[in-house]
N, C-alpha and C positions, 0 to 999 in steps of 0.2 A: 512460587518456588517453595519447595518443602522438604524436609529432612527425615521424610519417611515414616514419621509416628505421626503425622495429624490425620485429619479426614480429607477426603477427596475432594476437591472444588468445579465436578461437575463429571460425568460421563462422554462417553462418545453417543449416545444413544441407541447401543446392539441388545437390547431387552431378553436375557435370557432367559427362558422359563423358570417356576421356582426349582430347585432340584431336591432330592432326597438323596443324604449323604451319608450313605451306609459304605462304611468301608469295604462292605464285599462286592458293592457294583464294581463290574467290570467293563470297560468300556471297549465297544467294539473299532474292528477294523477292518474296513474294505479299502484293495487295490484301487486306485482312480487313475492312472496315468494319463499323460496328454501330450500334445505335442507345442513344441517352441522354436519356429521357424525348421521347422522338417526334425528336428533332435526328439525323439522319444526323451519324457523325462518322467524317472520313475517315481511313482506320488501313491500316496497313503490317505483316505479319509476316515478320522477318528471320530466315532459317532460316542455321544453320548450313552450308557445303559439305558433301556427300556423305562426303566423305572423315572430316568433323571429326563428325559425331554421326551418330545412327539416329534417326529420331521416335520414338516422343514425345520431344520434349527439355523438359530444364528449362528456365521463360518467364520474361524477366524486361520488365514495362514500363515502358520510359524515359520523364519526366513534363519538358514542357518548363516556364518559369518563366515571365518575364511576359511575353514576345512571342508566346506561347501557340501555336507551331507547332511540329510536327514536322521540318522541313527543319535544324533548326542541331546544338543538345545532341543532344534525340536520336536522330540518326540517326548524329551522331559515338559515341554509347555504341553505336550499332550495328553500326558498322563495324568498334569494336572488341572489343565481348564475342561476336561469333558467330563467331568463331576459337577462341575457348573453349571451345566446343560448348552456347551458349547461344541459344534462340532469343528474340526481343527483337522487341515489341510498341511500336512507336510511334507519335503519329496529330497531329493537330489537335485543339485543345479546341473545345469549341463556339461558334460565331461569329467562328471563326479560320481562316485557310488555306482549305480545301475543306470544310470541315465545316458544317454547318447551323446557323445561329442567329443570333441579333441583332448586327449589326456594332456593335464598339464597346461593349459589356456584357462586363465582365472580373470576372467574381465566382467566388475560387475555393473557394467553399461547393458551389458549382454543377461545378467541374473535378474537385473530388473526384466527386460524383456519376457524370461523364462516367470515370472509370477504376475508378466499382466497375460498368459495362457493359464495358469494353474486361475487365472478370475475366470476368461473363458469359460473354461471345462468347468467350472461351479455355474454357468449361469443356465445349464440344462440337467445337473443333476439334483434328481428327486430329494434328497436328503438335506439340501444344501438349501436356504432361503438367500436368493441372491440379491435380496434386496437389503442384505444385514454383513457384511462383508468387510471383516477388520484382519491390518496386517499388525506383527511385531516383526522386528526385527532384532536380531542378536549382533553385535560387532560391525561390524563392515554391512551388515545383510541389514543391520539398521540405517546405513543411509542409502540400499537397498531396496528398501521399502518408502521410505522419503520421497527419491528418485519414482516411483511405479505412481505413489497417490497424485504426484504433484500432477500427471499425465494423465491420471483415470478416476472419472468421478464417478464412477460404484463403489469406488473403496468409504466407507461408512467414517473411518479413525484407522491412527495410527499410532501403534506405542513403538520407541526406538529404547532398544536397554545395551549398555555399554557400548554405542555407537561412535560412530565418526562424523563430523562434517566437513572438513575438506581430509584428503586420506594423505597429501603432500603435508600437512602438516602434523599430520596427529604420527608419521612414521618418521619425518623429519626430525623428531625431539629424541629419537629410539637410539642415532646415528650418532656418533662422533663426524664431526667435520669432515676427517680425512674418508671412512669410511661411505658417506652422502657425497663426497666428489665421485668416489669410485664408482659408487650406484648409479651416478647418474650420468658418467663416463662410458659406461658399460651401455646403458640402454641408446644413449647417441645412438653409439656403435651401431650396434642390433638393429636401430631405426635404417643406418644408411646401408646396411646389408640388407634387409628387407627389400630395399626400393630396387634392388639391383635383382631380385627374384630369390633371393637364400632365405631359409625359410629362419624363424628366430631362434635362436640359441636360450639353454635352460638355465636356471641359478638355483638353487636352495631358495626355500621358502625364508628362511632364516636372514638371508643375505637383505631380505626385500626387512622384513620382522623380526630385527636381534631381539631375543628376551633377555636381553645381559641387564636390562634396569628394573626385568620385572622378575625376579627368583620367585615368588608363588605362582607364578602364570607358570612359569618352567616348568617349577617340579608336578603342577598339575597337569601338563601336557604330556610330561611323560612319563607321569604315572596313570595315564587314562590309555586304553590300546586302540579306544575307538580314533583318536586324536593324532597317537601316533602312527598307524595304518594312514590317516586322511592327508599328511602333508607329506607331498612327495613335490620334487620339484616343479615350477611352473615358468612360463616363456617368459624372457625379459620383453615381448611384447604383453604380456599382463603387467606387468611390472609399469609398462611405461603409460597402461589404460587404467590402472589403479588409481598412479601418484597423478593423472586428472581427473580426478572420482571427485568431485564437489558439493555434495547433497544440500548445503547450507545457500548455496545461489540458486536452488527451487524451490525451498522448504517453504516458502513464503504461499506456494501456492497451492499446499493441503488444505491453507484454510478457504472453505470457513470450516471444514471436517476438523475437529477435535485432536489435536499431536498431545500424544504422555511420552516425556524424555525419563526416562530413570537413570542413574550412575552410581556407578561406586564410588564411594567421597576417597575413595584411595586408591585410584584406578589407576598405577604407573602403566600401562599399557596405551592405554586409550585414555590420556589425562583430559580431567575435569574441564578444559579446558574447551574441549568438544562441545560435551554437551550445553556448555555455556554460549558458545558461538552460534548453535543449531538454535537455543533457546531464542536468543538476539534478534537472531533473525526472523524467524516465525512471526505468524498473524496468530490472533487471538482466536477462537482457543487455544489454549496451550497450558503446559503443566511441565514442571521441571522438579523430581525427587531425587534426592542424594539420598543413596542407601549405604550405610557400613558398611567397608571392605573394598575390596579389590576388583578386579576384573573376573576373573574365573573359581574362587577358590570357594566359594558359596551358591557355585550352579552345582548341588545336589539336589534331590527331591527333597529330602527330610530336614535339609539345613533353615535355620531357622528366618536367613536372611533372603532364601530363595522362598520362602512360606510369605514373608512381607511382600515378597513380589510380587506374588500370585495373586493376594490381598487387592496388591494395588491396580493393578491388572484386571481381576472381577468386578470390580468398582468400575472402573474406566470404561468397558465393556459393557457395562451393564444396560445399555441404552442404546445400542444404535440404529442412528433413525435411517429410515430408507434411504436408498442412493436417489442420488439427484440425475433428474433426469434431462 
């Protein structure tokens, strides 16, 4: 466990080429899309410049968290691991952005699904060496990614940054008493109107995710329009597949592959508390950094504690070794 200024205590082993880091490389972008149980899902592959790798490179796919697009995290992780000489996989989950599927259906039982096709679709493209094959995950889309490795041994390593590991608890702490009876009043309901064939009724994303404890998460959500375009209401049948989201009862099973947990030591969102259970629970390897700040307020490019990420993240990446066959 580390506090984000020391050195690395070992890789994943994704071996990136060395790069040349001229600030005017520009890193390219080709369409990839693919499909995940019949859903077209719209997907982006971010190649390194010419100058900074050769194909095949090492892939690494960026998992966004609960606004379920590609446009914000990861194409910010993209921007800045393919200076690396990494190439990086990002897309839309399904029923989000451009990709196919039920508006409003946020179940990330189903997102893991949609990134073990985004492995797929890398294990016949040219660009992509699929034998080097590392996920991150953002918020929820980090035990999103937990969920995918513990089930698919091509994935090389896995970093989780301001994750969950069970999601009934980490939205449980968000509620007031009176307000977590009503939530969970509501989804009963929903549940015994489902079985009779009525299809689920919607709520506010809000209702599910008060940010009343976390005022920086707020005012960055809605001072961001990518953020607030992405949260439109979702099914109290998400709701009720969410709050059984538990990534922390398979985490055990990425290893022996390599897990880096990062957090915000001040994360009222997604408290510290997460990432210490995910920790707990893991096999060795493993790695647990506490980085200053909060949950959202330091995911810009330029911000110095999104710079240490990156840090710790190319470090981590830096080695990994072939999928196991």
């Amino acid at each position: 466990m580390r506090d984000g200024t020391g050195q690395g205590s070992g890789g994943s082993g994704i071996s990136a080429p060395e790069p040349e880091r001229s600030s005017q490389e520009r890193a390219r972008r080709q369409p990839l899309p693919f499909f995940s149980q019949g859903h077209r899902i719209d997907a982006d592959l971010h190649l390194p410049a010419e100058s900074s790798a050769r194909p095949p490179c090492p892939v690494i796919i960026a998992c966004s968290g609960f606004e379920g697009r590609k446009q914000l995290h990861p194409e910010r992780f993209a921007r800045a691991l393919t200076p690396l000489g990494y190439a990086v996989l990002t897309f839309d989950y399904r029923g989000f952005g451009l990709s196919e599927g039920e508006y409003g259906r946020l179940v990330p039982q189903e997102w893991a699904e949609d990134v073990r096709a985004g492995v797929d679709r890398l294990m016949t493209e040219p660009a992509a060496d699929p034998r080097r094959i590392g996920l991150i995950g953002w918020g929820l889309g980090g035990g999103v990614v937990v969920a995918e490795a513990a089930e698919d041994a091509r994935i090389g390593g896995v970093a989780v940054v301001n994750g969950v590991a069970s999601a009934a608890r980490c939205f449980r702490h968000l509620h007031e008493d009176s307000s977590w009876r009503e939530l969970q009043a509501r989804i009963a309901a929903d549940r015994t109107r489902r079985a009779s064939g009525t299809r689920s009724q919607q709520l506010s994303p809000w209702d599910l995710v008060p940010l009343d404890v976390d005022r920086a998460t707020e005012r960055y959500v809605d001072s961001t329009p990518t953020l607030t375009q992405a949260f439109g209401p979702i099914t109290l049948e998400s709701a009720d597949m969410i709050l059984r989201f538990c990534p922390e009862a398979v985490v055990e099973r990425v290893a022996p592959r390599p897990l880096l947990i990062v957090h915000g030591s001040e994360n009222q969102l997604h408290s510290p508390q997460e990432p210490l259970a995910l920790y707990d629970r893991a096999s060795e390897p493993k790695d647990l950094v506490f980085l200053e700040g909060g949950h959202t307020e330091w995911m810009e490019d330029g911000h110095p504690t999104f710079q240490r990420l990156i840090g710790i993240l190319g470090d981590f990446f830096s080695g990994l070794p072939p999928a196991r066959s």
